[in-house]
C-alpha positions as CSV (number, residue, x, y, z in Angstrom):
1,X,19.3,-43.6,-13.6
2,X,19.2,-44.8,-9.6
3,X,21.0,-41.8,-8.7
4,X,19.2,-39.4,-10.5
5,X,15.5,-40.4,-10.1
6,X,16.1,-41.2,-6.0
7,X,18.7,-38.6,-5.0
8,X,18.5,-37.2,-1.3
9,X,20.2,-34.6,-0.4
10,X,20.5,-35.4,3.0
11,X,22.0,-38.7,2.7
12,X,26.0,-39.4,1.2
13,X,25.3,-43.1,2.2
14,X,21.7,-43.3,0.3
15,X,23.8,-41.9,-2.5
16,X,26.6,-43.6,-2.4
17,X,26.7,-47.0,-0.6
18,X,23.2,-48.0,-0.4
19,X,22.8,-46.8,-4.2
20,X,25.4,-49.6,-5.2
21,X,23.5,-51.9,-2.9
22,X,20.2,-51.1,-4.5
23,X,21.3,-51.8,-7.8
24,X,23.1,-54.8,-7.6
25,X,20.2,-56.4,-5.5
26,X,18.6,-56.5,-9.3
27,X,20.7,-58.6,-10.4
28,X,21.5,-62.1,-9.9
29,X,24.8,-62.8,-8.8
30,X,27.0,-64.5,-11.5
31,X,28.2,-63.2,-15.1
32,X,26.7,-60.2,-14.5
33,X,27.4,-59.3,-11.4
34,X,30.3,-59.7,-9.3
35,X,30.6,-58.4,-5.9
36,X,34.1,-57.7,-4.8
37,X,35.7,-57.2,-1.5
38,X,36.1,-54.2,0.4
39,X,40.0,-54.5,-0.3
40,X,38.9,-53.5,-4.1
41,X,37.9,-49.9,-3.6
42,X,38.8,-48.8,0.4
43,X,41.7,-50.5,1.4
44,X,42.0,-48.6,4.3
45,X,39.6,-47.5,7.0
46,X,38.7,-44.2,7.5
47,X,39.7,-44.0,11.1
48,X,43.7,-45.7,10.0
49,X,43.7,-43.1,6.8
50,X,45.9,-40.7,8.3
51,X,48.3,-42.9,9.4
52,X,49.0,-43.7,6.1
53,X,50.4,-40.6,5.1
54,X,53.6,-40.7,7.8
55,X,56.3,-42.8,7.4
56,X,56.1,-44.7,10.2
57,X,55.6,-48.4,10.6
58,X,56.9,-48.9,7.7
59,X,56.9,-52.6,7.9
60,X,52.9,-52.3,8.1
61,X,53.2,-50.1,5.3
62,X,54.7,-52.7,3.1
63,X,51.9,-55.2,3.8
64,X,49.1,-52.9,2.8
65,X,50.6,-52.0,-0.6
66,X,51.5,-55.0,-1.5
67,X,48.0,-56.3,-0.4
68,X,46.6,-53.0,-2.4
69,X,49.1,-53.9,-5.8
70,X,47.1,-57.4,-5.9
71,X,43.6,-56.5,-5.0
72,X,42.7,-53.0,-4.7
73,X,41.4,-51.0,-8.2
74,X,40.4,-47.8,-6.7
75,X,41.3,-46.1,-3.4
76,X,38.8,-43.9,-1.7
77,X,41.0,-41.0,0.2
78,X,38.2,-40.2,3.0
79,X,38.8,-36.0,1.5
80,X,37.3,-35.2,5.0
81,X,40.1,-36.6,6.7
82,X,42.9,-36.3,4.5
83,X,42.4,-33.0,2.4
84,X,45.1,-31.0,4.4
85,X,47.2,-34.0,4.9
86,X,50.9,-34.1,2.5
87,X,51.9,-37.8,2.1
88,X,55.4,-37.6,3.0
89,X,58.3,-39.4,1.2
90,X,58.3,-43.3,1.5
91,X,54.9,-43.5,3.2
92,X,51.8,-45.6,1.5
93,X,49.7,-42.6,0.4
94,X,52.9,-41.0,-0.9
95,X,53.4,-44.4,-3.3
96,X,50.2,-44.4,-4.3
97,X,50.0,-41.3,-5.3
98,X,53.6,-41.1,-7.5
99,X,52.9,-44.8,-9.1
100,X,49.2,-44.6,-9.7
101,X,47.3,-40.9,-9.5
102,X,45.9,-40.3,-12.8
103,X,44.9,-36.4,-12.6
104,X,47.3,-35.3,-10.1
105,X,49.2,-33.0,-12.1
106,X,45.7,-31.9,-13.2
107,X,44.5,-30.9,-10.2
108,X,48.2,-29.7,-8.2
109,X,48.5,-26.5,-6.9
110,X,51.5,-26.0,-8.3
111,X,51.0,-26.3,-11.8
């Protein structure tokens, strides 16, 4: 109902972040509402996303997906950025993508 009755077009943050923060601010914290940590839903900055989809570093690598197997439940891909980036084999974006994409064969150009 927020998103309908106070959409701007001219703001992604209005509609997005700030709508998240609008709604929860109605609600006491407790068994209601829980706020999570960043970690939960972007795991990775926009400015590192790139990175992500090299296999480089790969001991860095390791760290962030095991941090993201324990605490992350949705991973925001920055489109922007990444949209004409390919995850190559054994880099982070490339796990996540083979262990845990849900409509990628949905949505592949390939088939």
């Amino acid at each position: 109902v927020e998103f309908n009755t106070t959409y701007r077009i001219d703001s992604w943050g209005w509609n997005g972040p700030e709508l998240v923060t609008r709604v929860a601010g109605r609600f006491p914290r407790g068994a209601e509402l829980r706020i999570l940590p960043t970690m939960a839903f972007y795991p990775i900055h926009w400015a590192k996303v790139a990175k992500y989809f090299r296999d480089e570093d790969p001991e860095d690598q390791h760290i962030v997906w095991s941090q993201m197997a324990k605490e992350t439940y949705l991973f925001h891909y920055w489109n922007k950025i990444t949209k004409k980036l390919v995850p190559q084999p054994g880099s982070l974006m490339y796990k996540v993508l083979n262990n845990y994409c849900l409509m990628c064969n949905d949505t592949s150009t390939d088939g």
